[in-house]
C-alpha positions, 0 to 999 in steps of 0.5 A: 513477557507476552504482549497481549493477543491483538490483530494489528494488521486489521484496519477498519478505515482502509477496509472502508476505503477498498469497499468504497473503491470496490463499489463504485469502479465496479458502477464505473466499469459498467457505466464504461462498457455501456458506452463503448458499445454505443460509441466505440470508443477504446478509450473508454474501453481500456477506461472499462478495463482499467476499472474492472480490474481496480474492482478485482485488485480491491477483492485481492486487497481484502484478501491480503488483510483477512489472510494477515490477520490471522494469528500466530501458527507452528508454521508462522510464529511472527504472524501472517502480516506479509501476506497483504505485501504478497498479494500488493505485489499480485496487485501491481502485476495486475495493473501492469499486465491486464490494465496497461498492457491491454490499453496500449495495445487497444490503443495502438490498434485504434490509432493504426485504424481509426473510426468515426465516434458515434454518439459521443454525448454517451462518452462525456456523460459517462466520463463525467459521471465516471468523474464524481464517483472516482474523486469521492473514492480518491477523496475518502482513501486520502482522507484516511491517508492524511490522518494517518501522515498528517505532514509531509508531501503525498508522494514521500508518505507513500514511499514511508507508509508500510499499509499497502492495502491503503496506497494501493487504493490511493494510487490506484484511485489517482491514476484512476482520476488522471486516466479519466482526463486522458479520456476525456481529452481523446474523446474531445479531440475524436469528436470535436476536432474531428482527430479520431486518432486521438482516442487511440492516443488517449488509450496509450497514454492510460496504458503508459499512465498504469504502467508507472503506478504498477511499477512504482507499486511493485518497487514498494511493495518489493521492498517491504516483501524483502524485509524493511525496517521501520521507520528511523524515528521508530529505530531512533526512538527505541534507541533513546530509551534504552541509552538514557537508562542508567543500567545501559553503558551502550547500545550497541546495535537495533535491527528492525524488521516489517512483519505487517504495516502494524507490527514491527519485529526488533532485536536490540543487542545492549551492553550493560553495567557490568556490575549488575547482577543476573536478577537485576538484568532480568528485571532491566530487560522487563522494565525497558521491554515495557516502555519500548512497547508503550512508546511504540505499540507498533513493535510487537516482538522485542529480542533484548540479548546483552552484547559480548561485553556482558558475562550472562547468557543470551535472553530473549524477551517477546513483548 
């Protein structure tokens, strides 16, 4: 039986949560180079850097969710959900690349060779401005996040979330903020205590910061790439159903496979009663696929085949 036609990997509030992103680093990163070239200072220039490339990884995020949402093709009969995963881990290799390569290199050039900062009220107003505007986007991606996952520590619902257009933007949002800090320090010392090596420092130290996140980004996105199962209380719940059906003598096994961050392939093999007849079987696969689907609408291919004990032939039941 065919589930009806849907696009489970549309998400309007992380859509919200990219344009907001997207809207105010692109303000961010203008504000940011505006003060470099009145001050010269790299840590706001690697901050500039840094948000000019958030704005192009918010465009990529918004990319991987309309590719994903296409339906179903001859070429791609599960969907398109793993292209949002493919064009996370292009995001990650951004931030690696273009956000914490070049701040560090930036950063060690001024460290090597340092100058005077020049206005440096220009910094503090931008980094402040910079500030409000970076919480509010925070604010909103982890708003959505916690609906979301409402329990848990943040950093173990990211690690369960299968949205990367979503921790993406939260991640991003927190190295963001924390970078702005590393800034704000640098230019403190460089032109309070007089240490004009410290924004240098401040450089390397949000280059270090990118660095970690896009590592961490990649991993997940990785993982999901190379084929994650849902999540146990997914599996375990879809294995509740089947066992506590009276024509189920055993499940023997339930692979499960991520095709989007909202929909979830699931091959179960069952060993049922060996007295049931060949239309009673049939009308078992039916009545089970209908309950795991209720349960579960994440799971939007169920693959029910009778294991070896059974003396029918292999079914398949898309849902």
């Amino acid at each position: 039986m065919e589930a009806p036609a849907q696009s489970p990997n549309r998400s309007p509030d992380s859509k919200f949560a990219i344009y907001a992103a997207a809207v105010g680093n692109l303000a961010i990163a203008a504000s940011k180079f505006v003060a470099f070239f009145f001050t010269g200072s790299t840590a706001l220039l690697t901050e500039g850097i840094h948000s000019l490339v958030d704005t192009g990884n918010q465009g990529l995020l918004m990319l991987g969710l309309t590719r994903a949402a296409k339906p179903p093709d001859p070429g791609h009969p599960f969907g398109h959900g793993m292209e949002l995963y493919f064009w996370s881990f292009v995001v990650a290799l951004m931030i690696f690349a273009l956000g914490g390569a070049f701040s560090i290199y930036e950063g060690l050039q001024k460290a090597m060779h340092p100058e005077p900062m020049s206005r440096p009220w220009i910094n503090f107003l931008v980094l402040g401005v910079a500030i409000l505007f970076e919480g509010a986007s925070f604010a909103i991606a982890m708003r959505e996040h916690r609906r979301r996952n409402p329990t848990g520590r943040l950093l173990a619902t990211v690690r369960r979330s299968k949205d990367p257009s979503l921790f993406a933007v939260l991640l991003e949002d927190a190295a963001a903020l924390m970078g702005l800090l590393f800034a704000l320090a640098g230019v403190t010392a460089a032109s309070v205590l007089h240490v004009p090596q410290a924004d240098g420092l401040a450089s390397i130290a949000i280059g270090l910061l990118l660095m970690a996140v896009a590592a961490f980004m990649a991993n997940e996105t990785r993982s999901l790439l190379t084929g994650e199962a849902a999540a146990a209380e997914v599996v375990a719940d879809v294995r509740h159903i089947l066992e506590r059906d009276d024509r189920v003598k055993k499940v023997i096994e339930v692979l499960s496979l991520h095709l989007g961050p909202r929909e979830i392939l699931v091959g179960v093999t069952i060993d049922f009663r060996d007295d049931l007849p060949g239309g009673a079987l049939e009308n078992a696969a039916d009545e089970l696929s209908d309950r795991i689907q209720q349960a579960q609408p994440c799971i939007t291919r169920l693959f029910l085949r009778p294991g070896a004990q059974a003396s029918v032939k292999t079914a398949h039941v898309p849902i």
